[in-house]
C-alpha positions as CSV (number, residue, x, y, z in Angstrom):
1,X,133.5,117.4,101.2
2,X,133.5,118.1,97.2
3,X,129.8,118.5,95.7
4,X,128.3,120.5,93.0
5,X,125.4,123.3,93.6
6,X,122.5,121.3,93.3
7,X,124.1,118.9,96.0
8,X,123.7,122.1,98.4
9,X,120.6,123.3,97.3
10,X,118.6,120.3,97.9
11,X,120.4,119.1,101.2
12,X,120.7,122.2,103.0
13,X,124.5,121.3,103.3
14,X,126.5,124.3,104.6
15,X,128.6,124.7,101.6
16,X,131.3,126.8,103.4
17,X,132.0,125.5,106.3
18,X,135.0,125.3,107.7
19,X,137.3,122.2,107.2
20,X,136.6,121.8,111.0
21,X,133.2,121.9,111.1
22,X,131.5,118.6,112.4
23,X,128.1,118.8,110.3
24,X,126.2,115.6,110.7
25,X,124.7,114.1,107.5
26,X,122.0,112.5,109.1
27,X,120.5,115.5,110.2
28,X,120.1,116.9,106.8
29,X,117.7,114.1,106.4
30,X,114.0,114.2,107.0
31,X,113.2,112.0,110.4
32,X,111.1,109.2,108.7
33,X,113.9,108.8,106.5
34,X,116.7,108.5,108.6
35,X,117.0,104.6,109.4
36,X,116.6,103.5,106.1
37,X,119.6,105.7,105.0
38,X,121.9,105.0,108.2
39,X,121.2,101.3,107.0
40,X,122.0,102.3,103.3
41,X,125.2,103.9,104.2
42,X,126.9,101.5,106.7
43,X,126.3,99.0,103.6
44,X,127.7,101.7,101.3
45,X,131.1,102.2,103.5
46,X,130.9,98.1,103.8
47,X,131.5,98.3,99.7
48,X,128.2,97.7,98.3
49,X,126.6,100.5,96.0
50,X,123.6,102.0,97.0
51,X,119.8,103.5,95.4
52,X,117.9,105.1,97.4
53,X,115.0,107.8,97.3
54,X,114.9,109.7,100.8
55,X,113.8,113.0,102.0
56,X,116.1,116.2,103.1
57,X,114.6,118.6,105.6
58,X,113.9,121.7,104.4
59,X,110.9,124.2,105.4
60,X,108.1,122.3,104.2
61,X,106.2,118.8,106.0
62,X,107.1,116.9,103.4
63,X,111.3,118.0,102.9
64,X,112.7,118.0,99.7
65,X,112.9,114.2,98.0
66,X,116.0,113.1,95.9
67,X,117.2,110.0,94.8
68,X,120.7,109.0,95.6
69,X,122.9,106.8,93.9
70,X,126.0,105.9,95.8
71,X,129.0,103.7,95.1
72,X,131.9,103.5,97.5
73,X,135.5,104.0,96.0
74,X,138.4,100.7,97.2
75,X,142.4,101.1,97.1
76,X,144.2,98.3,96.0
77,X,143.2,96.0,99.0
78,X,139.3,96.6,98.7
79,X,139.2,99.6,101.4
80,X,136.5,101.6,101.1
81,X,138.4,105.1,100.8
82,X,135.8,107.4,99.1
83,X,132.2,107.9,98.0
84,X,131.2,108.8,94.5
85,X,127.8,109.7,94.2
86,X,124.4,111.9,92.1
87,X,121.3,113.0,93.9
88,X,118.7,113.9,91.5
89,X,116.0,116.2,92.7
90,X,112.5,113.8,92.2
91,X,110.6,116.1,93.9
92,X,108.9,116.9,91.5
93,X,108.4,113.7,90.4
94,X,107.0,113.0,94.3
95,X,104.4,115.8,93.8
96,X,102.6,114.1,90.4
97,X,102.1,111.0,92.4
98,X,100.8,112.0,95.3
99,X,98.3,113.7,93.0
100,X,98.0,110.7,91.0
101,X,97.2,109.0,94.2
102,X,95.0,111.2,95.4
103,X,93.1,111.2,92.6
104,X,92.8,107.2,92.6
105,X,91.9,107.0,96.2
106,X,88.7,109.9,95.5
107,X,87.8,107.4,92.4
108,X,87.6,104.3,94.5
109,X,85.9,105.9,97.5
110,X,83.7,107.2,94.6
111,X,82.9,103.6,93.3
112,X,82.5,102.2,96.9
113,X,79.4,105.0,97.7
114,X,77.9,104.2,93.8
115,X,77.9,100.4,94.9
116,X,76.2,101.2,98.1
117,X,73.5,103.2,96.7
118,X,73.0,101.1,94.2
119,X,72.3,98.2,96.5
120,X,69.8,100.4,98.7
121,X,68.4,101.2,95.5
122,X,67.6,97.7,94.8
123,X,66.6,96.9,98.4
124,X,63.8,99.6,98.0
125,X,62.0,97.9,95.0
């Protein structure tokens, strides 16, 4: 396997392993993730390109999110022989909306207890 740094930093990859080493890709991938990217990749190595955000495991609950972008290289007679591909780090990214999130949730659980006390505040005159 040929990747670049950023590759192994945010998958956990072993980056010098031996030729013979039999790492398995799907358990660089956070459990709740792993379906949805067995599914994208047996439709990757069927020839179809692939866009997917998913989670590594890492130290942390939540793993270490990228999104991949994967299209599958053919010889002449359409084989799939190869994978070309970018993961960008989105973790980031992942962070601001959970905040963002948060923050909506608070506001509408907010609103809800204003409309109730406004109601038992008009039941009481």
């Amino acid at each position: 396997m040929r990747a670049n740094e950023c590759y192994y930093r945010l998958s956990g990859y072993p980056r010098d392993c031996p030729t013979d080493f039999k790492h398995k890709f799907l358990d660089l991938i956070h459990p709740a993730d792993v379906d949805m990217v067995a599914n994208a990749w047996h439709t990757m190595v069927n020839g179809y390109w692939q866009k997917f955000e998913l989670r590594y495991r890492n130290d942390t609950e939540q793993g270490q999110w990228a999104l991949v972008a994967c299209q599958p290289v053919k010889d002449a007679n359409g084989n799939v022989t190869s994978v070309i591909g970018a993961v960008t780090d989105i973790s980031t990214q992942k962070r601001s909306e959970k905040i963002a999130l948060d923050r909506a949730e608070a506001l509408e659980q907010a609103r809800v207890s204003e409309e109730r006390f406004k109601r038992c505040m008009e039941v009481g005159k």
